[in-house]
matplotlib code that plots the C-alpha trace (Angstrom):
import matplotlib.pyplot as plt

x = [0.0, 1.8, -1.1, -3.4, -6.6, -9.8, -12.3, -12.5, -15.5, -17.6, -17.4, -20.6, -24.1, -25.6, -28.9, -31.7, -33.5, -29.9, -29.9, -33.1, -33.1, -30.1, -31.8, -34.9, -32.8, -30.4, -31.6, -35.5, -36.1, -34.0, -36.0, -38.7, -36.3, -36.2, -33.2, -31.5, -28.6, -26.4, -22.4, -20.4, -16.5, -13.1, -13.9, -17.4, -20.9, -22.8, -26.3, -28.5, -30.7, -33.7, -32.0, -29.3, -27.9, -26.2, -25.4, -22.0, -21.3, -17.8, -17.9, -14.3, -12.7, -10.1, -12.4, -14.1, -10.6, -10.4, -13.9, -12.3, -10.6, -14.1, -15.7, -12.9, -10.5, -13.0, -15.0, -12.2, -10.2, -13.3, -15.1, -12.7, -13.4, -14.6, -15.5, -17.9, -17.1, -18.8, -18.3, -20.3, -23.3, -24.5, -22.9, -23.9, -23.0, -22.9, -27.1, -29.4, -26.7, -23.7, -20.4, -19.2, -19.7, -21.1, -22.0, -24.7, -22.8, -24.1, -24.5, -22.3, -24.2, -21.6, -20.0, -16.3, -13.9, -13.0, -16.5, -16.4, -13.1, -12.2, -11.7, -9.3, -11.5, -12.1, -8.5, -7.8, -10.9, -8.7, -5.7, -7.9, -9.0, -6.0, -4.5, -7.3, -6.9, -3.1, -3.0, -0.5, -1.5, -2.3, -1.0, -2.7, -3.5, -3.9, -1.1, -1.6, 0.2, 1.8, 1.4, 2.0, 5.4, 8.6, 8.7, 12.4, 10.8, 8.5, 10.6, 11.2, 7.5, 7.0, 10.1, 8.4, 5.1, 7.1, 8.4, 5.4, 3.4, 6.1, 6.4, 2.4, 1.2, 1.8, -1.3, -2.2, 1.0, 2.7, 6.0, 6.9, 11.3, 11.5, 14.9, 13.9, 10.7, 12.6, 15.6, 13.0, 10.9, 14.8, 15.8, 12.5, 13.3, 16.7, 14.9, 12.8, 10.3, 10.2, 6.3, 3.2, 0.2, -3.6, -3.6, -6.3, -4.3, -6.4, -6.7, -7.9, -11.2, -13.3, -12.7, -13.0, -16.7, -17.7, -20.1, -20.3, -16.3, -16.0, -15.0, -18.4, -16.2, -13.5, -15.0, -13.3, -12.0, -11.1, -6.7, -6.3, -4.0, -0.9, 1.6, 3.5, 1.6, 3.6, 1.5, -1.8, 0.2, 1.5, -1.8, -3.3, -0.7, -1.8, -5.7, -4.7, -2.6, 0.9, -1.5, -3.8, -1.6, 0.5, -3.2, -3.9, -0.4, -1.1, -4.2, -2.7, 0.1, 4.0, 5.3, 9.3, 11.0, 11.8, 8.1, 7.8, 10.7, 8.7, 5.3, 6.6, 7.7, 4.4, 2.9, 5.1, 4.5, 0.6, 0.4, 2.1, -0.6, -3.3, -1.9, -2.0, -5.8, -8.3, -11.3, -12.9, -10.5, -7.8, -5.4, -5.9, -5.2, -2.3, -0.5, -1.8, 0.3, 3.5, 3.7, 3.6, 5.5, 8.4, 8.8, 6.9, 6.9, 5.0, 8.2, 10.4, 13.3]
y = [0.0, 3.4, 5.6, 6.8, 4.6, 4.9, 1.8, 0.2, 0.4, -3.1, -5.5, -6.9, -5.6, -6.7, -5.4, -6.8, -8.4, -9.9, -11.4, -12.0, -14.7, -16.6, -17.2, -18.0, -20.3, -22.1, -21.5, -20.9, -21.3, -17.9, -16.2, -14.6, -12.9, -8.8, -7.5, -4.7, -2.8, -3.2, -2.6, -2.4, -2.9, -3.4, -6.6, -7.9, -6.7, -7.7, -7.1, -7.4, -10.3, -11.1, -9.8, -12.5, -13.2, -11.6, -12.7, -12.0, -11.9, -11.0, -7.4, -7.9, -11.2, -11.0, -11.6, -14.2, -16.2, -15.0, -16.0, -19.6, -18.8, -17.9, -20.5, -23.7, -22.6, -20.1, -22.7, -25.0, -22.9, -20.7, -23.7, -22.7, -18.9, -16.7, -14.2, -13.2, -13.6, -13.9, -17.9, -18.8, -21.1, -21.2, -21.8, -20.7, -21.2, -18.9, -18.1, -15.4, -14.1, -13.9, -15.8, -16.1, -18.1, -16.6, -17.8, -16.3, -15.2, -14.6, -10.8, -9.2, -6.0, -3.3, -0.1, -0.2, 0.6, 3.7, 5.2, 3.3, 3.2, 0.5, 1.2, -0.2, -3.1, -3.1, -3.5, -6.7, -7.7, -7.7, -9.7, -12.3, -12.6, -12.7, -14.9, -17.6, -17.0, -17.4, -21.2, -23.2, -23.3, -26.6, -28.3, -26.8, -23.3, -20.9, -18.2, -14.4, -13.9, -10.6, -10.8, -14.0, -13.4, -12.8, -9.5, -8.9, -9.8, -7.2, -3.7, -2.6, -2.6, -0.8, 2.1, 2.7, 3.8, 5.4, 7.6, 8.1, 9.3, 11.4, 13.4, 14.1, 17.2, 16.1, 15.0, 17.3, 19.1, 15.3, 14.5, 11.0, 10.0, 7.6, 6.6, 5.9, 4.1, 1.8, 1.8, 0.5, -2.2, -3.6, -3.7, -5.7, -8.0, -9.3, -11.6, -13.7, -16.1, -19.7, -20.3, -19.7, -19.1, -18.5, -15.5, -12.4, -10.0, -7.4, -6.0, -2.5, 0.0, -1.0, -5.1, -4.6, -4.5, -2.6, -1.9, 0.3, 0.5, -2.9, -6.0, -7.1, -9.3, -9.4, -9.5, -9.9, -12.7, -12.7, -12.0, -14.5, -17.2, -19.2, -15.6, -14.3, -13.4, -9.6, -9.0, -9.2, -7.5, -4.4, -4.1, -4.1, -1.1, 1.1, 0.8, 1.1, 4.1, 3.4, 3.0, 1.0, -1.9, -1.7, -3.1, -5.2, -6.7, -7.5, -9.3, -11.0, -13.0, -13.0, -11.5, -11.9, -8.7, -10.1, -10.4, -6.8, -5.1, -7.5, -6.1, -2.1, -2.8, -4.5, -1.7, 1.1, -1.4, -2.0, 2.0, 2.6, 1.0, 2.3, 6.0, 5.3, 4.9, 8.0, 6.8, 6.7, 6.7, 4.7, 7.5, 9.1, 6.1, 5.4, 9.1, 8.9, 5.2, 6.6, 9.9, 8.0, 5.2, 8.5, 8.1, 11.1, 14.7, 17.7, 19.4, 18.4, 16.8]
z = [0.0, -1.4, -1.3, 1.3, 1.1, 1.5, 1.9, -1.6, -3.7, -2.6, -6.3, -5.6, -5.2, -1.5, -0.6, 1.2, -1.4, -2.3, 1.7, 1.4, -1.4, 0.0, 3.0, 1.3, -1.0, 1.6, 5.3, 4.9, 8.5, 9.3, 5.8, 8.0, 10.4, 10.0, 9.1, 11.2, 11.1, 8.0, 8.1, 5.7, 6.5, 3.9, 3.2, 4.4, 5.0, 8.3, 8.6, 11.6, 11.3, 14.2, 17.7, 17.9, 14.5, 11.4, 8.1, 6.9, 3.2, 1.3, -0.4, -2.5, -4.3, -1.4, 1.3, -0.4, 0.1, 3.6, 4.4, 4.2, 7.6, 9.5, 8.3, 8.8, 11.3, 13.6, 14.7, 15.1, 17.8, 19.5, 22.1, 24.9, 24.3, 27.4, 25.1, 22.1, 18.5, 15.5, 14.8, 11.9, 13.0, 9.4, 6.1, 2.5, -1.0, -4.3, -5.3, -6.4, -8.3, -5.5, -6.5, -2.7, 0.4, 3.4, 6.3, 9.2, 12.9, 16.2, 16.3, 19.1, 20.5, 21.3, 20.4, 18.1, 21.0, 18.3, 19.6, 22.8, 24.4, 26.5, 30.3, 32.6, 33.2, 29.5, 28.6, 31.3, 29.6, 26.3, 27.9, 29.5, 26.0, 24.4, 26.7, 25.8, 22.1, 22.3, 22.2, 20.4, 16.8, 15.3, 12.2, 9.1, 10.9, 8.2, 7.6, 7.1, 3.8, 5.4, 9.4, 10.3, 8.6, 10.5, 11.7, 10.1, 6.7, 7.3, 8.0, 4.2, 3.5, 6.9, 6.0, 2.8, 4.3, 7.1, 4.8, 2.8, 5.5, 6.6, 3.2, 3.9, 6.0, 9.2, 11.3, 13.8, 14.3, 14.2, 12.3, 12.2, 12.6, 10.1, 10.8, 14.9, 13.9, 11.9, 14.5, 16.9, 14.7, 13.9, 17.7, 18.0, 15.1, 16.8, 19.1, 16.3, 18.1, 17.0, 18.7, 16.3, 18.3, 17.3, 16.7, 15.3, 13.7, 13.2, 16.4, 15.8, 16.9, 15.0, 15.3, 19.3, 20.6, 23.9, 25.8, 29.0, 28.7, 29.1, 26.3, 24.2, 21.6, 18.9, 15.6, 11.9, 11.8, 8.3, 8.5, 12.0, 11.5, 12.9, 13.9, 17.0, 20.2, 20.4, 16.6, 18.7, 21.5, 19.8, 17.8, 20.9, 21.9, 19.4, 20.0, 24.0, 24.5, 27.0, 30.6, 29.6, 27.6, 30.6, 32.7, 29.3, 29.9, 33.6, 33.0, 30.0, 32.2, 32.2, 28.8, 28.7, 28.0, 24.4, 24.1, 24.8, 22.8, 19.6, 20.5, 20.1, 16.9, 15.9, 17.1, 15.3, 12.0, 12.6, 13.4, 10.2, 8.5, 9.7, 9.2, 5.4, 5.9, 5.3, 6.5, 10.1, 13.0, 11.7, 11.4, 14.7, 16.5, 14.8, 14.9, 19.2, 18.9, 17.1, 19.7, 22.9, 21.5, 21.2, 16.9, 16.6, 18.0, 17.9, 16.0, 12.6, 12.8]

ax = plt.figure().add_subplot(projection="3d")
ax.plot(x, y, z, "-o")
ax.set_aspect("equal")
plt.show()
């Protein structure tokens, strides 16, 4: 990604009547349900169905491969969860003129923790349920074609949009050092870990559900795979702020100091990322992530 993005144009036409025949077609007893809220991410399109349900259908060719993930490996590694998540409890084909799978998920009521911010509470909440996801990941687990890559392999990509966002107007009085953001993602990289982990990999506002301050659910499942339990952890950093990782971390369990130098530099990568975004609060949370994290100032360099 070289360019500021916005969220891509959907490839497919979903509307009610659309969600209405596929349920009609494939699970009839669910047809007469009302449909609710609709939501429309990157990659997929949840809408509301009865009070408890959704049905979650791919927006983009890319999801539709990534949609293999939820349906196969989600419900594989979520019995032993102690928290919500959208765990397909129905499966559908291609019909009515939509080429993809989909599936229907429990619907998980709650706020994005981008318009809800997690508490204190909220954020143990977070590394209680972290620590349950991070279980050894079995033979076959999928593999994020980027993230559950070596962070080493990942620092090039992460200098070039380093330096792109630093050639744009700085955000809010923000000017990111490129050369100590990289400095600190290749100290981080020195101390590889060999364990692969379940892992979500995605772990930004608007994939972490709250309500009353507190955890609701993780949700978007669509990029977990087999990865490094500091990805979650420093993705974690940048939706948190300094304070509140540091109580995350403490209901999460012993993290090695390794563990910790590999998390900052997830989170000065995943922060990276999400500044090249232009929609919702992506960029805000990032820039907040890169200042406290000391890689940007308030002044040029």
């Amino acid at each position: 990604m070289n360019e500021f993005a916005p969220t891509p144009p959907s490839e497919v036409m979903i509307n009610a009547a659309l969600v209405r025949c596929l349920l009609a077609s494939q699970h009839a007893d669910l047809a007469t349900l009302p449909l609710g809220d609709r939501h429309e991410g990157w990659d997929n399109v949840t809408w509301r169905l009865g009070p408890d349900l959704a049905v979650r259908l791919p927006r983009r060719i890319i999801a539709s491969t990534l949609v293999v993930t939820e349906l196969a490996w989600l419900p594989h590694i979520s019995k032993e969860w102690p928290f919500a998540a959208p765990v397909p409890v129905r499966t559908g084909a291609p019909g009515c003129g939509f080429p993809w799978r989909w599936s229907v998920v429990p619907w998980v009521e709650g706020s994005t923790a981008y318009d809800e911010p997690l508490t204190h509470k909220g954020a143990a909440d977070l590394g209680l349920a972290l620590r349950a996801l991070h279980q050894p990941a079995p033979r076959g687990a999928p593999l994020n074609p980027y993230r559950s890559s070596p962070l080493a392999n990942r620092i090039s990509r992460a200098r070039v949009r380093m330096e792109a966002i630093a050639a744009k107007a700085p955000h809010r009085g923000a000017y990111l050092d490129v050369d100590a953001a990289e400095s600190l993602m290749r100290r981080g990289a020195q101390s590889p870990s060999s364990e692969r982990v379940c892992a979500h990999l995605d772990i930004h506002g608007d994939n972490v559900i709250t309500r009353d301050g507190r955890l609701a659910g993780i949700i978007d499942w669509g990029d977990a795979g087999a990865g490094d339990r500091a990805t979650d952890l420093g993705q974690a950093r940048v939706l948190l702020g300094h304070h509140k990782w540091q109580t995350m971390l403490r209901a999460y369990g012993t993290v090695d100091a390794t563990t910790r130098r590999r998390a900052q530099a997830e989170a000065i990568g995943y922060a990276v990322t999400l500044a090249m975004m232009t929609d919702g609060a992506y960029a805000a949370s990032a820039w907040n992530a890169l200042v406290s994290l000391g890689v940007a100032t308030e002044q040029p360099h």
